[in-house]
N, C-alpha and C positions, 0 to 999 in steps of 0.2 A: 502657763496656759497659752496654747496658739492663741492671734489676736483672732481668729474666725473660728470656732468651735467645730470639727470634724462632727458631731453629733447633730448638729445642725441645719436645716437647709435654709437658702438665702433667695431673696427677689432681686431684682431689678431695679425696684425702688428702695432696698436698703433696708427691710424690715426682715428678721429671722423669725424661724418657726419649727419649735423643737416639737414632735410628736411624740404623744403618749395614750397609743392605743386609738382610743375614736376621738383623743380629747389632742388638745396643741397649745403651748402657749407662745403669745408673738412676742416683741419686742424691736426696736431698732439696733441697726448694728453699728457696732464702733467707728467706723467708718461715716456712718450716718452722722455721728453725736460729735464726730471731730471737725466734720464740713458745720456743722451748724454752730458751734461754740458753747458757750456756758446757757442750760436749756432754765427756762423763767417759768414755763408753764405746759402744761399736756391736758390737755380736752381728752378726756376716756370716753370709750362709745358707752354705751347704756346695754347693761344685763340684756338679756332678751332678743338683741337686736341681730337681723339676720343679716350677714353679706356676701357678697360675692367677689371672689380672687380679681382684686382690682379695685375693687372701689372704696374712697374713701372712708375709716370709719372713725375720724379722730383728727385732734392734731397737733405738732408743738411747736413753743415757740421759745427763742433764742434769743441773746442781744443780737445776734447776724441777722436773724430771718424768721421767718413762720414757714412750715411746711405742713405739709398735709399726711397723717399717718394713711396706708393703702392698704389692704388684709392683703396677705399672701395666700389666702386659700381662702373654700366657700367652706361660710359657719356662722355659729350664733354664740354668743357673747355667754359664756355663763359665769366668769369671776372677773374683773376688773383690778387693778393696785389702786388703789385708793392710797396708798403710800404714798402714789406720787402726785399728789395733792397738795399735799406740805411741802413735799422734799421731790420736786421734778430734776434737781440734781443727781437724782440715782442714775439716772438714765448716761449721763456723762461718769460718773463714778462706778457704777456697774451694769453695765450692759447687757450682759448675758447672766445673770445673777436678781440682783435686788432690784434694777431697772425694767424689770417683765412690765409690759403693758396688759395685757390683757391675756383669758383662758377662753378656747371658743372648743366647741361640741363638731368636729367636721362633718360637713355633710358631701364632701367630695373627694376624694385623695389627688393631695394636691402633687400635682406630677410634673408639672412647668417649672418649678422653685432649683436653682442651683443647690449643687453640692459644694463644699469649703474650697475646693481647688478651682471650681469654675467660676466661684465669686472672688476667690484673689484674682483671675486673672479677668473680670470681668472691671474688679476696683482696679486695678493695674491702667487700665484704659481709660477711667474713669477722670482719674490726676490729671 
């Protein structure tokens, strides 16, 4: 598996957003989870809640650091991982897989987000 998922698109802030239809689910990317270390905890936004591409809707926390989760696109929260409640590990162990933070409903097509080869060279830069 490439470390950036070709199926994928990517923020700026480090969060993926894989589309399925009107629906997207987020996550952070590997890149994210290896600057922050072994993750302790993840604040999930709440069902229902609506955002916009950019603004906070979440957050996690590390033995390095707390960050702030940021939607890569505008939408409303409709399934949450509740799995990572117990086990905010997944997110360092699987990222693009059993580490999914959230499923939002779009209300925008998010058209700002990199593709897999603009976010290697965007982390490229990043180091």
């Amino acid at each position: 598996m490439p470390i950036n998922p070709a199926e994928l698109l990517y923020s700026d802030t480090h969060e993926w957003l894989r589309v399925e239809g009107q629906e997207a689910v987020v996550g952070i990317t590997r890149f994210a989870q290896d600057a922050l270390g072994d993750i302790t905890y993840v604040e999930l936004p709440d069902i229902g809640s609506a955002f916009q591409a950019g603004q906070t809707f979440g957050s996690v926390e590390s033995v390095k650091a707390a960050s702030d989760l940021v939607a890569p696109a505008d939408g409303t929260v409709t399934a949450v991982n509740t799995a990572l409640e117990d086990a905010p590990e997944l997110l360092n162990t699987s990222p693009y897989g059993k580490g999914w933070i959230a499923r939002i409903e779009l209300t925008a097509k998010p058209d700002t987000l990199m593709d897999a080869a603009g976010y290697d060279v965007f982390c490229a830069t990043e180091k």
